[in-house]
C-alpha positions in Angstrom: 7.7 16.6 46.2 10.1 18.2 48.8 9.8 22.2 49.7 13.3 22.3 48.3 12.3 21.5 44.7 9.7 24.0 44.4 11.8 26.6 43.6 12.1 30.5 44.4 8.9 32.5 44.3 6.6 29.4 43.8 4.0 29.0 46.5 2.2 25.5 47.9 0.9 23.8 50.4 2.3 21.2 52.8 0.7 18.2 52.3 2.7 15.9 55.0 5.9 16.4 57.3 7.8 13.4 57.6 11.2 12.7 59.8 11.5 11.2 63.3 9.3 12.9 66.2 11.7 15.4 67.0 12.1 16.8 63.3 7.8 16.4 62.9 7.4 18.5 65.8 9.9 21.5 65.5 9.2 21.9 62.0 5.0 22.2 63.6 6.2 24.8 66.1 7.6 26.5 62.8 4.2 26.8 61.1 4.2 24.0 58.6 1.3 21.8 59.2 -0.8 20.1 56.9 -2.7 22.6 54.5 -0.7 25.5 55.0 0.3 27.7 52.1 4.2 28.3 52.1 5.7 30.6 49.6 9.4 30.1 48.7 11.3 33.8 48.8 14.8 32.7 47.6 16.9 29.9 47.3 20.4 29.3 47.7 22.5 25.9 47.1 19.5 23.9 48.4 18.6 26.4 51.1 15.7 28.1 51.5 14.3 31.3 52.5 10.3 30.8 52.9 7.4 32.7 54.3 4.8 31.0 56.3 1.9 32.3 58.4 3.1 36.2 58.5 6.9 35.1 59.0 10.2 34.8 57.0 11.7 31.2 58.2 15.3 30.0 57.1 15.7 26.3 56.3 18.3 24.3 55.5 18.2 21.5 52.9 18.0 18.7 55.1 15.0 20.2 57.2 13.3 21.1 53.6 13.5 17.8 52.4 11.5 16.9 55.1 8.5 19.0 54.1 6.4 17.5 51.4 4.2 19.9 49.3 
């Protein structure tokens, strides 16, 4: 399922990162890597707010589509 159906204050754990090389590999530099716990702060119209690895990231819909939990 995508990060952005998880909804706010749910926490999971990315299972795959899909998208052409470009996406895959900004999104790594971000923190989300297979296995890693993400927790979902807020959400707003599809948007998220999430917290990875001791940081506060914000993604929009089209990038969290991209991360599978």
């Amino acid at each position: 399922m995508p990060l952005n159906m998880i909804g706010a204050g749910n926490s999971a754990f990315v299972r795959r990162v899909s998208g052409n090389d470009e996406t895959r590999r900004y999104l790594g530099n971000l923190g989300f890597v297979n296995g890693a716990e993400v927790h979902v702060v807020s959400e707003i119209g599809g948007n998220v707010i999430v917290s990875i690895k001791d940081s506060r990231i914000a993604i929009n819909k089209d990038m969290a589509s991209h991360i599978l939990v």
